[in-house]
GUKE-993541 format. One record per residue: residue number from 1; x, z, y of N, C-alpha, C in turn. Coordinates in steps of 0.2 Angstrom, whole numbers, plus 5000, padded with zeros to 4 digits. Each point is the difference from the previous one (the first is absolute). Last residue first. Example, Ala and Ser with C-alpha at 12.3 -4.5 7.8 and 13.67 -1.06 7.14 Angstrom:
BEGIN
n, n_c1, n_c3, n_c2, ca_c1, ca_c3, ca_c2, c_c1, c_c3, c_c2
2, 5064, 5035, 4989, 5004, 5001, 5006, 4996, 5003, 5005
1, 5002, 5000, 4972, 4996, 5000, 5006, 5004, 5000, 5006
# end
This chain:
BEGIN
n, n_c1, n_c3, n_c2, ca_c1, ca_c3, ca_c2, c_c1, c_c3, c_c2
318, 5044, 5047, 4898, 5006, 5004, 5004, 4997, 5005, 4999
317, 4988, 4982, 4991, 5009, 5001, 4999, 5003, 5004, 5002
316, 4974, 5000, 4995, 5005, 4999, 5007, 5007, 5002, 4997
315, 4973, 4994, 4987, 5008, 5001, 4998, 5004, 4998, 5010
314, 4973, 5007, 4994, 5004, 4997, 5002, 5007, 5002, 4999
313, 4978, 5013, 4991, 5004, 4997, 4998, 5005, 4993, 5002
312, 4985, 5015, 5013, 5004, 5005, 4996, 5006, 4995, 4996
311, 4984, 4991, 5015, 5007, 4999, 5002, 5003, 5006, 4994
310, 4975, 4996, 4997, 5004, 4994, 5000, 5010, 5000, 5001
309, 4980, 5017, 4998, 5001, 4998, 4997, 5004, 4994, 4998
308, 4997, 5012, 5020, 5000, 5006, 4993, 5002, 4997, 4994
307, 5002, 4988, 5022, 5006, 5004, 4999, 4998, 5005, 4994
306, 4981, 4985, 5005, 5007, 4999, 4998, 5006, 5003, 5000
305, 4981, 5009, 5006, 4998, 4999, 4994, 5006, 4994, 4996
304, 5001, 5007, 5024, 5000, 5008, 4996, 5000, 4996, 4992
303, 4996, 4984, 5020, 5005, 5002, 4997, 5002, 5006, 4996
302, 4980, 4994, 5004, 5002, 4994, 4996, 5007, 5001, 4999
301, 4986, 5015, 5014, 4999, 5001, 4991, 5004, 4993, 4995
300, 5000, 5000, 5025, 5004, 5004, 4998, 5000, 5001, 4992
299, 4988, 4983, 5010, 5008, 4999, 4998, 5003, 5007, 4999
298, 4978, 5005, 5004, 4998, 4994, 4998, 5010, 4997, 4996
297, 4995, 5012, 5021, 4998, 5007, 4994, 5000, 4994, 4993
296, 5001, 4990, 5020, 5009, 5002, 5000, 4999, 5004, 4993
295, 4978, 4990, 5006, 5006, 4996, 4996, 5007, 5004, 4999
294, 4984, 5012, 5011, 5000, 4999, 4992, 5002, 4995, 4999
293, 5002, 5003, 5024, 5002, 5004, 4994, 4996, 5000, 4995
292, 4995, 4984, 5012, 5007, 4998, 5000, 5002, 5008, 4995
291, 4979, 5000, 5005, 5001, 4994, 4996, 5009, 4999, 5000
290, 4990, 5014, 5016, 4997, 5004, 4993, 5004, 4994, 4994
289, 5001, 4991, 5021, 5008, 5005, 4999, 4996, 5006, 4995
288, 4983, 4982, 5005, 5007, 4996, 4998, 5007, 5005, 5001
287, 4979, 5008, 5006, 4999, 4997, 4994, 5007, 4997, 4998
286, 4999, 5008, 5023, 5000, 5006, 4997, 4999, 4996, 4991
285, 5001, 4984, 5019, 5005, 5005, 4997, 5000, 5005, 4995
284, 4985, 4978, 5006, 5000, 5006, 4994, 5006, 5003, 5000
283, 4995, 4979, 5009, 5001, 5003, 5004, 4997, 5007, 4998
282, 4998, 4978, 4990, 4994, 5005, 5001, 5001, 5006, 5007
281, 5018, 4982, 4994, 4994, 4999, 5000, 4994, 5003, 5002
280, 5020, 5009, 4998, 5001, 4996, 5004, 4995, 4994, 4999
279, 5005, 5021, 4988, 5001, 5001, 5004, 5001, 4995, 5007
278, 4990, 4998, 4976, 4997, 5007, 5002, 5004, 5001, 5008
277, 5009, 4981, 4987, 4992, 4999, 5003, 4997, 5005, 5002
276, 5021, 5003, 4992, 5002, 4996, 5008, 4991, 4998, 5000
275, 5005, 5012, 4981, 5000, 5004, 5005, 5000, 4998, 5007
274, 4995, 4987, 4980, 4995, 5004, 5003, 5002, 5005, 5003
273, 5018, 4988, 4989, 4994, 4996, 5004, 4995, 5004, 5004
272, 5013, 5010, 4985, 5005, 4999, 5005, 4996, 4998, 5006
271, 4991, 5003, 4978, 5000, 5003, 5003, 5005, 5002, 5008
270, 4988, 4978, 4988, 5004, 5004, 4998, 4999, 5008, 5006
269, 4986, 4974, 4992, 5003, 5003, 5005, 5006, 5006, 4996
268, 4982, 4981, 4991, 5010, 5001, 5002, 5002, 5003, 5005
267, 4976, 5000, 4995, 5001, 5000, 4994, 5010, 4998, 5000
266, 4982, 5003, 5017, 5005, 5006, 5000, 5003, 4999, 4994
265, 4985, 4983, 5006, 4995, 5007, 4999, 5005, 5005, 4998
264, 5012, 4977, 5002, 4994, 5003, 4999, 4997, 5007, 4998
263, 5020, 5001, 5014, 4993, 4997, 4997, 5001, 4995, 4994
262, 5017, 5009, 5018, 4998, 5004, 4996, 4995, 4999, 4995
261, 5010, 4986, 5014, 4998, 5004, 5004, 4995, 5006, 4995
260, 5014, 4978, 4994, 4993, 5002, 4997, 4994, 5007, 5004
259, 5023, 4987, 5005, 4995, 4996, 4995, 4995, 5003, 4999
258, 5017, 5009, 5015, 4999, 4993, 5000, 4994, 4995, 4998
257, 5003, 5024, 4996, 5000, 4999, 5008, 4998, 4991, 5002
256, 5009, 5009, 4978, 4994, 5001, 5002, 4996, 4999, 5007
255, 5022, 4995, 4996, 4999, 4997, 4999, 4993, 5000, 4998
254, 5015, 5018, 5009, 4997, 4994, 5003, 4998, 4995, 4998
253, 5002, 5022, 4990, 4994, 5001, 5006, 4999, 4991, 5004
252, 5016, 5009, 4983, 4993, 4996, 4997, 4996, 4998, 5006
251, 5021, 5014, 4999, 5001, 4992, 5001, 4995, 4996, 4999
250, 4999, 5024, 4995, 5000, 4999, 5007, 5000, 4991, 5004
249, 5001, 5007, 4976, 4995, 5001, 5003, 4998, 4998, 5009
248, 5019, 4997, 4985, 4998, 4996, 4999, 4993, 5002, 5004
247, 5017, 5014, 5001, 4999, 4991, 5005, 4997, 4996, 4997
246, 5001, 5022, 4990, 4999, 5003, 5007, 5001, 4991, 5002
245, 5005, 4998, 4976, 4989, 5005, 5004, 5001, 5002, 5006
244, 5020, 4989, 4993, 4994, 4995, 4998, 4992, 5005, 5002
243, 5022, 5011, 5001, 4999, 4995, 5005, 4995, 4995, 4999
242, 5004, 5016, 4983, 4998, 5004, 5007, 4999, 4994, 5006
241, 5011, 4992, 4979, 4991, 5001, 4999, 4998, 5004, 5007
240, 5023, 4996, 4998, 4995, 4990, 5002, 4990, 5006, 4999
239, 5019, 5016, 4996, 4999, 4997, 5007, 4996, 4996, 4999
238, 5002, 5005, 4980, 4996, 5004, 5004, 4999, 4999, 5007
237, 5017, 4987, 4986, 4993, 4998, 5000, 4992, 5006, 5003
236, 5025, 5003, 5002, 5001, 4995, 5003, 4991, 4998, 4999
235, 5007, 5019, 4986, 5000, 4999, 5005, 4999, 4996, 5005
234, 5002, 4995, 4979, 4994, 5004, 5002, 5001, 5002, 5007
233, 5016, 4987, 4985, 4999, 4999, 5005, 4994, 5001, 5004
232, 5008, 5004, 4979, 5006, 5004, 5003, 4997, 4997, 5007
231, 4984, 4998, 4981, 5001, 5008, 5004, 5006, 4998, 5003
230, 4994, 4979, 4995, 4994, 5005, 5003, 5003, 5005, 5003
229, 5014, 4989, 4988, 4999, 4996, 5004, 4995, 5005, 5005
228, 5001, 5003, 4976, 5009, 5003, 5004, 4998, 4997, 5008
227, 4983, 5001, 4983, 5003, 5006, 4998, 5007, 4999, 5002
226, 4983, 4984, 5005, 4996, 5006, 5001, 5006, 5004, 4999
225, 5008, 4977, 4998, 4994, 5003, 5008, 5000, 5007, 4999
224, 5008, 4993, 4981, 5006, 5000, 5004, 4996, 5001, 5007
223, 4987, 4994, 4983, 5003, 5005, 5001, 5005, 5001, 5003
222, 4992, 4981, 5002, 4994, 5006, 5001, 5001, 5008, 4998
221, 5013, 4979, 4992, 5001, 5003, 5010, 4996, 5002, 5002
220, 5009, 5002, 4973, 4995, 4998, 5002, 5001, 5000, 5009
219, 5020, 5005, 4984, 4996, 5004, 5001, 4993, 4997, 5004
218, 5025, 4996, 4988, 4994, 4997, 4997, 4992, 5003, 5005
217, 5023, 5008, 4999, 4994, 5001, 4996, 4996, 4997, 4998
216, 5015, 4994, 5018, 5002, 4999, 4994, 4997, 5002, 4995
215, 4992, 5001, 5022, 4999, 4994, 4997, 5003, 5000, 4991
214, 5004, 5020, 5013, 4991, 4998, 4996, 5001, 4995, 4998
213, 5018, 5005, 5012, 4999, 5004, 4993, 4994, 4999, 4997
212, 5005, 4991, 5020, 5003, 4996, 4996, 4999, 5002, 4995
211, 4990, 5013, 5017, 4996, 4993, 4998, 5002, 4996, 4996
210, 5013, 5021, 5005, 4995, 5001, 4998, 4997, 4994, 4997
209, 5017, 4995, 5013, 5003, 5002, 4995, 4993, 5005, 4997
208, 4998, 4993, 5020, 5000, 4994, 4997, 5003, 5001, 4992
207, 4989, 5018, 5022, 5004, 5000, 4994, 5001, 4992, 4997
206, 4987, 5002, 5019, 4998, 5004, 4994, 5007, 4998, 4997
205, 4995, 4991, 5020, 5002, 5006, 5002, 5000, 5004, 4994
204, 4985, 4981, 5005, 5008, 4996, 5000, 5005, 5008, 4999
203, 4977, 5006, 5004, 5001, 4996, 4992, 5007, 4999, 5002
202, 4993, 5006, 5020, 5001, 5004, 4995, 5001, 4999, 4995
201, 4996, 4983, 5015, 5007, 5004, 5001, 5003, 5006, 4996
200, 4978, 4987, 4998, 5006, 4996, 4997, 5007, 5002, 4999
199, 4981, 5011, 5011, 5000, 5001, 4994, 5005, 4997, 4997
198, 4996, 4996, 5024, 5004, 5007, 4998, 5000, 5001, 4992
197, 4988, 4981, 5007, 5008, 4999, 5000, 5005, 5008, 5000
196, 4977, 4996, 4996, 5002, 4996, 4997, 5009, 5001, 5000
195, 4983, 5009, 5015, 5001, 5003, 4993, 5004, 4997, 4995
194, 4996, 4989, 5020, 5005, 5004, 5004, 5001, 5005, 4993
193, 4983, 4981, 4997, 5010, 4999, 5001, 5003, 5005, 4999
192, 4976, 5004, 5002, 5004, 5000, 4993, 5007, 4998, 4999
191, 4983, 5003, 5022, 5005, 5004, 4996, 5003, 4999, 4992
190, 4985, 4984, 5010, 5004, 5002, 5006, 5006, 5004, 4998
189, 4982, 4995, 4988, 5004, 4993, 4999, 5006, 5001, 5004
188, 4983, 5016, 4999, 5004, 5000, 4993, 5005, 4995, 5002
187, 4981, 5002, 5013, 5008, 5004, 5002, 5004, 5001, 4994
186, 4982, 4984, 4998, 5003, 5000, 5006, 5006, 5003, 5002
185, 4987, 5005, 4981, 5005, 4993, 4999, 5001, 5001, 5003
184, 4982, 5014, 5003, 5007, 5003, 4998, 5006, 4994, 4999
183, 4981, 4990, 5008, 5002, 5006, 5006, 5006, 5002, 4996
182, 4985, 4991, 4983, 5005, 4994, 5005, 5002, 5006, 5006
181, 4988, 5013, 4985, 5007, 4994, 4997, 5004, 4997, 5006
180, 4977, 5008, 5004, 5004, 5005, 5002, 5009, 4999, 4998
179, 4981, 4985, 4999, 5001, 5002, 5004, 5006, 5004, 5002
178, 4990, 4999, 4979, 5003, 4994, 5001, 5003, 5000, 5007
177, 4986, 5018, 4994, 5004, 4998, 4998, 5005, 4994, 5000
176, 4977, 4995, 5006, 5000, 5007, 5000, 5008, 5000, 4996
175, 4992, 4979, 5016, 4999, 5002, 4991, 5006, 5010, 5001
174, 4999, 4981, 5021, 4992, 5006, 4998, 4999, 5000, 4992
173, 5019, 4988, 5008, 4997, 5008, 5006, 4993, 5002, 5000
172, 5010, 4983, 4983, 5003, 5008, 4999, 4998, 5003, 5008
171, 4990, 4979, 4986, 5001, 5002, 5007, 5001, 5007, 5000
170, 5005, 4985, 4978, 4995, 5003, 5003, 5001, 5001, 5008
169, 5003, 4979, 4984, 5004, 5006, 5002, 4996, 5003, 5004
168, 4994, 4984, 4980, 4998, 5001, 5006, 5003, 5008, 5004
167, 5008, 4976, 4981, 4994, 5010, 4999, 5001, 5001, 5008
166, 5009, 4978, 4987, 4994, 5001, 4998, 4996, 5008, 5002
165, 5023, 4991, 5003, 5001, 5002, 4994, 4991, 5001, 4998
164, 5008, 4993, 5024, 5002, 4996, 4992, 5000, 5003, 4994
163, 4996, 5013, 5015, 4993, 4995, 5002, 5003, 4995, 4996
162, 5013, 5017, 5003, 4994, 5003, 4996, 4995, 4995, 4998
161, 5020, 4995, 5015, 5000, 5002, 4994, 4995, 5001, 4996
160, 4996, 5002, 5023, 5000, 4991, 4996, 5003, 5000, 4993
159, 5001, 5020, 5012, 4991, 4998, 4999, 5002, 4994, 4996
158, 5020, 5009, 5006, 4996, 5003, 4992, 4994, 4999, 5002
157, 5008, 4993, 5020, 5006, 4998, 4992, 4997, 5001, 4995
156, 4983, 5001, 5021, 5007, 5001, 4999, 5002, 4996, 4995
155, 4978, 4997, 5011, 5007, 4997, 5000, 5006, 5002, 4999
154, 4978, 5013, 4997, 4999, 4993, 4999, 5004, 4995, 4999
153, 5004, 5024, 5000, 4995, 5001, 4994, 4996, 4988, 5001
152, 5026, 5016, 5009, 4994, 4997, 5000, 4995, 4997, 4996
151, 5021, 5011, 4998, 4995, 5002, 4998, 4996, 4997, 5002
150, 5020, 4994, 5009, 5001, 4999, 4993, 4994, 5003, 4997
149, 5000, 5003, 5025, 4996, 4994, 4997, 5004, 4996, 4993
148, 5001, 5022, 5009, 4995, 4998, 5000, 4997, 4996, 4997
147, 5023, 5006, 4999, 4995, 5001, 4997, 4994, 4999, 5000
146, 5014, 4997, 5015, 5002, 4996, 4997, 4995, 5002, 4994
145, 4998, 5015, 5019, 4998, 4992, 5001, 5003, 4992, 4994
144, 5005, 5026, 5000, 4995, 4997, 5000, 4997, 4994, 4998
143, 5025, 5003, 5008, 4995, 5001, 4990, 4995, 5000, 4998
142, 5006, 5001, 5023, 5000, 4991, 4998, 4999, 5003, 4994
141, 4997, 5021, 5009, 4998, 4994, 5004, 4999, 4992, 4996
140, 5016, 5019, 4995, 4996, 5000, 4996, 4991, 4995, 5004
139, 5027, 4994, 5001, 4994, 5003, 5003, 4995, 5002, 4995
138, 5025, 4993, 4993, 4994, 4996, 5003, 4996, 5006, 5000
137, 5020, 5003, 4988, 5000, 5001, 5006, 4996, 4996, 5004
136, 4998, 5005, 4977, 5001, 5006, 5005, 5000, 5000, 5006
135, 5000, 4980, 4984, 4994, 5003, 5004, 5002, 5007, 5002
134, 5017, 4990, 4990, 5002, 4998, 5007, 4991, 5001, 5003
133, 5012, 5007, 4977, 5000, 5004, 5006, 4998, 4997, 5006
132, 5000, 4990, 4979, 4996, 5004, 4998, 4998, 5005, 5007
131, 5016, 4983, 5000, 4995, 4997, 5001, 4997, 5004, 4998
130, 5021, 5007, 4999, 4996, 4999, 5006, 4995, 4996, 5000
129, 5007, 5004, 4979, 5001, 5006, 5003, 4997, 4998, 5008
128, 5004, 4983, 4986, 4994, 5005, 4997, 4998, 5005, 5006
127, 5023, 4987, 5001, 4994, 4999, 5002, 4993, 5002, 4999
126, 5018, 5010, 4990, 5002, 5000, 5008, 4992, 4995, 5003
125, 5005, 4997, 4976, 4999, 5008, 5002, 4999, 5000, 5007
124, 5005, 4980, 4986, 4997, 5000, 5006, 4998, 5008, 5002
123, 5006, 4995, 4975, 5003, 4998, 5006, 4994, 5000, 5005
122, 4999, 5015, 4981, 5005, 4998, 4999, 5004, 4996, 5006
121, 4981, 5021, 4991, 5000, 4991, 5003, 5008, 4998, 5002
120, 4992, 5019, 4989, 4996, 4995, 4995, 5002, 4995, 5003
119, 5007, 5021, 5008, 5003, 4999, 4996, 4996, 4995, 4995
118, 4996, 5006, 5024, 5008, 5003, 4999, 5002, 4995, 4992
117, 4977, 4996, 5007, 5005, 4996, 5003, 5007, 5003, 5001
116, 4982, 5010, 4990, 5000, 4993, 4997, 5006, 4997, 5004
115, 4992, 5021, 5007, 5005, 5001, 4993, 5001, 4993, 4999
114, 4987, 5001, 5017, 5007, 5001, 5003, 5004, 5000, 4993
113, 4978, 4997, 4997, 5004, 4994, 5003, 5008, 5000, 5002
112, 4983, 5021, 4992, 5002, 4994, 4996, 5005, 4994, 5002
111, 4995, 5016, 5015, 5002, 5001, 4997, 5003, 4996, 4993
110, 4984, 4996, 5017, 5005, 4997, 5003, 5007, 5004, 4996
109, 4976, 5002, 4992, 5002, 4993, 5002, 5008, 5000, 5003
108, 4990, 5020, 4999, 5001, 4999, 4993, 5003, 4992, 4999
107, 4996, 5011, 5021, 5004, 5002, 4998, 5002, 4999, 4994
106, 4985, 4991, 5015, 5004, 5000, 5003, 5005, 5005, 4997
105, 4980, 4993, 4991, 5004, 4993, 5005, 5006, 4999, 5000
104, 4986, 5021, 4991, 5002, 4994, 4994, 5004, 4994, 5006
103, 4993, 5018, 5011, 5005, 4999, 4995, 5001, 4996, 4997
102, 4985, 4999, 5014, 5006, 4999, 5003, 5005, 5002, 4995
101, 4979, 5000, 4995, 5002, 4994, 5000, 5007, 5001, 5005
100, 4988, 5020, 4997, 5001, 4998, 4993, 5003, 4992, 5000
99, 4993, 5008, 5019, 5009, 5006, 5000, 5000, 4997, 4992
98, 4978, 4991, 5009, 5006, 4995, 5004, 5007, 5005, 4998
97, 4980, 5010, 4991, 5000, 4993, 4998, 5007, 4997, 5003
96, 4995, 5021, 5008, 5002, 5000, 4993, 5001, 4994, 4998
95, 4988, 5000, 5021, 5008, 5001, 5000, 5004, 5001, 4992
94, 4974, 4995, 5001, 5006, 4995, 5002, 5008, 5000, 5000
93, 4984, 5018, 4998, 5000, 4996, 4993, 5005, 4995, 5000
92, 4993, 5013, 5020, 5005, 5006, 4993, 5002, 4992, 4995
91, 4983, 4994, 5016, 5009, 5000, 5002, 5004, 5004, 4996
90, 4978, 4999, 4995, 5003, 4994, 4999, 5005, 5001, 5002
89, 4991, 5020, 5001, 5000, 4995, 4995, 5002, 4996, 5000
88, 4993, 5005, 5020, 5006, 5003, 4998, 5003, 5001, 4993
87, 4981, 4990, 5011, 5004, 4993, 5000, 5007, 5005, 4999
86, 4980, 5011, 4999, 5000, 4997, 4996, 5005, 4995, 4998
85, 4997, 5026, 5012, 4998, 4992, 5001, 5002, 4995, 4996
84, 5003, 5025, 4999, 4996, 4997, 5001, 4999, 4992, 5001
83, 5020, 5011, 5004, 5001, 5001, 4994, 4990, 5000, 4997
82, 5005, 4997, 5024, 5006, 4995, 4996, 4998, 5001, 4993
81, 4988, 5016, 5014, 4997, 4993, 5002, 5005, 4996, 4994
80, 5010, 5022, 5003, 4992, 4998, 4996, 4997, 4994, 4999
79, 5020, 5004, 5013, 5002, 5002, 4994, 4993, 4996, 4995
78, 4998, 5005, 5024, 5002, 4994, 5001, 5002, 4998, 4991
77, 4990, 5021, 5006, 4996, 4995, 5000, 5004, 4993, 4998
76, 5008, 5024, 5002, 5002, 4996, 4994, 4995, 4993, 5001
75, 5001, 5012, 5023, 5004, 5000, 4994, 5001, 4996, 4994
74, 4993, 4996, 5025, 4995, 5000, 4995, 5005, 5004, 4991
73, 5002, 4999, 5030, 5003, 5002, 4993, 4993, 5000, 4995
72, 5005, 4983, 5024, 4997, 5002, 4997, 5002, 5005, 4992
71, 5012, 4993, 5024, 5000, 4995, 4993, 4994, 5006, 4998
70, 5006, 4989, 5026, 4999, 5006, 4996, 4999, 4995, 4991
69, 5003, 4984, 5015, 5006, 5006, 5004, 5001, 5006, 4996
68, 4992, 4975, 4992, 4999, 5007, 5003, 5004, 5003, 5002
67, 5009, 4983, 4988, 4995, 4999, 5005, 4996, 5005, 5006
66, 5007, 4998, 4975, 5007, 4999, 5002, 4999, 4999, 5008
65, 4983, 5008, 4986, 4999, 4994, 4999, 5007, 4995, 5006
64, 4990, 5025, 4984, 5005, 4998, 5005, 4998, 4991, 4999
63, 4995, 5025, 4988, 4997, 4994, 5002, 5003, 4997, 5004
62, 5012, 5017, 4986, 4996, 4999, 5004, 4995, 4994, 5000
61, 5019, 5011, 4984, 4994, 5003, 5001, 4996, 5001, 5005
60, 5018, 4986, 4994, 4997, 4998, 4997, 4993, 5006, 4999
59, 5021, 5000, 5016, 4995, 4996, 5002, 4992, 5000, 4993
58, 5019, 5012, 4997, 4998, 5003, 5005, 4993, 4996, 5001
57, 5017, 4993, 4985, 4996, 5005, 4996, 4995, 5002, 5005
56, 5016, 4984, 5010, 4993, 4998, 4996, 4996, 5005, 4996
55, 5021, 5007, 5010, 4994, 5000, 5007, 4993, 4995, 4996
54, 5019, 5007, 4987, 4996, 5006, 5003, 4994, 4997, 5005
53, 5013, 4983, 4994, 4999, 5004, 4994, 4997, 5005, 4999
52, 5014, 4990, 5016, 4996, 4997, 5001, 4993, 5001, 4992
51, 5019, 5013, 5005, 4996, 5002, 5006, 4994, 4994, 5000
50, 5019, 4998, 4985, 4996, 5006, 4998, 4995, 4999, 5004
49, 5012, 4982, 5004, 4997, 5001, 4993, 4998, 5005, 4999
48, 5013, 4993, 5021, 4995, 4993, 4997, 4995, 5001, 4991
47, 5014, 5019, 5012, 4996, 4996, 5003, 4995, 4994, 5000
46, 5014, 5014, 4984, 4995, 5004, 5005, 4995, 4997, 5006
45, 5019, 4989, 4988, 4995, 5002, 4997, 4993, 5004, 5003
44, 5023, 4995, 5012, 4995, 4995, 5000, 4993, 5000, 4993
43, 5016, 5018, 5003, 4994, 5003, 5009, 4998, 4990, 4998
42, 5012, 5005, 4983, 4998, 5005, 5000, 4993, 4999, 5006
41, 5020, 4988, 5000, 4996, 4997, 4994, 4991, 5004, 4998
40, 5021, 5008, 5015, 4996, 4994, 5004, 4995, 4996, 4994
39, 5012, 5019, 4993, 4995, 5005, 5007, 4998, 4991, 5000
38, 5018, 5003, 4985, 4993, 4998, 4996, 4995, 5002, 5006
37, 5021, 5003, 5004, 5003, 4995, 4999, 4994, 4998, 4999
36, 5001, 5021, 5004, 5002, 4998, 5004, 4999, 4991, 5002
35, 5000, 5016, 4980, 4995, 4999, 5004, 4999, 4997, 5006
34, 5018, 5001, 4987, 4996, 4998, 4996, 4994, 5001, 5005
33, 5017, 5012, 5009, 5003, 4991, 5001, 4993, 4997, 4998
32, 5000, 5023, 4996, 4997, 4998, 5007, 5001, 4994, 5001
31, 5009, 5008, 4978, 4993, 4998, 5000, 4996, 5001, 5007
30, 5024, 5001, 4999, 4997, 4994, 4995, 4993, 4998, 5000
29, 5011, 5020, 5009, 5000, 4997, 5003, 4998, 4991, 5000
28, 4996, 5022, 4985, 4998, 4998, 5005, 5000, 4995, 5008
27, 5016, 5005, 4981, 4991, 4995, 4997, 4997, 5002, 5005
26, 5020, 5006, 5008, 5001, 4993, 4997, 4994, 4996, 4998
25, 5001, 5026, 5002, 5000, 4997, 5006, 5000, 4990, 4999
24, 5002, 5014, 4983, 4995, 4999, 5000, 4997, 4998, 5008
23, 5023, 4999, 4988, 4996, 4999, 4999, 4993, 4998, 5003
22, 5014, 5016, 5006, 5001, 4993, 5002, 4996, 4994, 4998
21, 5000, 5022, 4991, 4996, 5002, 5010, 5004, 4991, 5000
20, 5006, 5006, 4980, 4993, 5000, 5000, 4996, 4999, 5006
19, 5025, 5004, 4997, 4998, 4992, 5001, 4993, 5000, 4997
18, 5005, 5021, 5007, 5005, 4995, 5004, 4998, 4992, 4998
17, 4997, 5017, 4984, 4995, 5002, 5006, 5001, 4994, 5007
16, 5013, 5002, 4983, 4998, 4997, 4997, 4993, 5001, 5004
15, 5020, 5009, 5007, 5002, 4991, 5001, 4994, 4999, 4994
14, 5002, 5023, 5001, 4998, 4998, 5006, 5000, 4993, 5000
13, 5003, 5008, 4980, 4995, 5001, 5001, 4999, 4999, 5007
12, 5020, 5002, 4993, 4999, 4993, 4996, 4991, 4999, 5000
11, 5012, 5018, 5010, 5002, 4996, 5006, 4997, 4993, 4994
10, 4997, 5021, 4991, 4997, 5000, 5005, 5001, 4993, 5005
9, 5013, 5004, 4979, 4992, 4996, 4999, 4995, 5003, 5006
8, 5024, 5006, 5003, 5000, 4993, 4999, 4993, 4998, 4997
7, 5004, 5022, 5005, 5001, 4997, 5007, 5000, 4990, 4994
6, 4999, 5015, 4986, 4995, 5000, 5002, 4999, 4999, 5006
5, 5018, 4998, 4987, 4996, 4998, 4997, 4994, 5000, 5004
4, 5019, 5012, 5008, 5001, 4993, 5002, 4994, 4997, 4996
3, 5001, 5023, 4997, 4996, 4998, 5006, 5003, 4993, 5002
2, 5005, 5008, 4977, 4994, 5000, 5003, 4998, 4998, 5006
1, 5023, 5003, 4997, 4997, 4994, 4996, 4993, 4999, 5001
# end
């Protein structure tokens, strides 16, 4: 009796060894597929992203005028010169200025609206929606250009306005600040559909039997915004935000370009902006890839200080 007990937890001990070594073949099967799978994403990163990323860390400690055959090593010089200079201040200051207006445009704007139109507005929903949407899909080109001339300081809309009412509209391409607004409108007017309408889709998405329970409290729709509406659709709304400061920025470049070519006196440029004048104007590779890295140096702190303080508190259903 003994030795069947013991022939029998040898052989229940072998079939567990047995389906361990299967197992573990299996995960490693699994995970050369997983890699396998992830190699073409992987070698298009590397490509178009990593390599292009190393190679400006490289460049930004030369003198280079994309031209020369030979590149001149200046080290930290390209670094020094930038965070010296006077127009690098303004560009710090500008960019803050335009990521703080983007918010407000493009997230707290199209936030509100979108709650207004699930639950405050009643008929034409559908149409709201694609008229809110249909500057996305126009040029950032014509949107200039249409701006332009609704700003316009002698013939526009809001000059004649101002001019009926007795006051004198300013000339926003050369009023300090003001400048910098209209630009942000431009790509604000661009993206706030597309914010708008993924926001709609995450409101529409809340619970209705919560939203009922409040009405029947009696419970104010400011409340109902912040303390159910908000957090359950926080994640949805950190997207819109990350997408507001990496396009809105980038989106800036063309209707700067258009209207205002960064100026007056660097007073609407951005830091996006100055890296195409340090590389294609002045022909300042070496300045303009010091410059590109600390902007990357520049969003990384922006994304670290919101994933610290900002996505902790995001509600994800799943």
């Amino acid at each position: 009796m003994q030795l069947c007990i013991i022939t029998g937890s040898g052989d229940s001990l072998k079939n567990k060894q047995e389906k361990s070594s299967i197992r573990l073949k299996n995960e490693r099967k699994e995970r050369r597929l997983a890699y396998a799978l992830l190699l073409p994403a992987i070698l298009a990163f590397a490509v178009f992203m990593f390599w292009p990323v190393i190679y400006t860390v490289y460049l930004s400690f030369f003198k280079w005028n994309m031209i020369s055959p030979t590149k001149t090593f200046v080290g930290l010089r390209n670094y020094i010169s930038i965070f010296n200079s006077s127009e690098f201040k303004i560009t710090v200051t500008n960019t803050l200025l335009y990521i703080l207006l983007f918010i407000v445009m493009d997230v707290v704007l199209p936030y509100l609206i979108a709650f207004m139109l699930n639950f405050m507005v009643k008929r034409l929903k559908s149409f709201y929606k694609v008229a809110y949407f249909v500057p996305y899909l126009i040029s950032l080109v014509v949107g200039g250009i249409i701006m332009s001339w609704i700003w316009n300081s002698v013939s526009g809309p809001l000059a004649a306005i101002t001019k009926s009412l007795g006051m004198v509209f300013p000339n926003w391409t050369i009023t300090s600040g003001l400048v910098i607004v209209v630009i942000a409108i431009v790509v604000s007017w661009k993206m706030f559909g597309y914010n708008l309408i993924i926001l709609v889709a995450a409101i529409d998405n809340v619970p209705i039997e919560l939203i009922e329970t409040a009405h029947l409290e009696n419970t104010p729709q400011w409340e109902v915004f912040f303390k159910i509406v908000l957090p359950m659709t926080s994640s949805t709304g950190i997207y819109a935000l990350i997408l507001s400061l990496v396009w809105g920025l980038q989106w800036s470049y063309t209707p700067l370009n258009v209207l205002t070519a960064g100026g007056p006196n660097n007073l609407s440029t951005n830091m996006i902006y100055e890296v195409y004048e340090y590389a294609f104007n002045t022909f300042s590779t070496g300045s303009a890839s010091a410059l590109s890295v600390i902007t990357l140096i520049f969003f990384a702190v922006l994304l670290f200080l919101e994933i610290k303080y900002v996505e902790k508190g995001v509600y994800y259903e799943n």
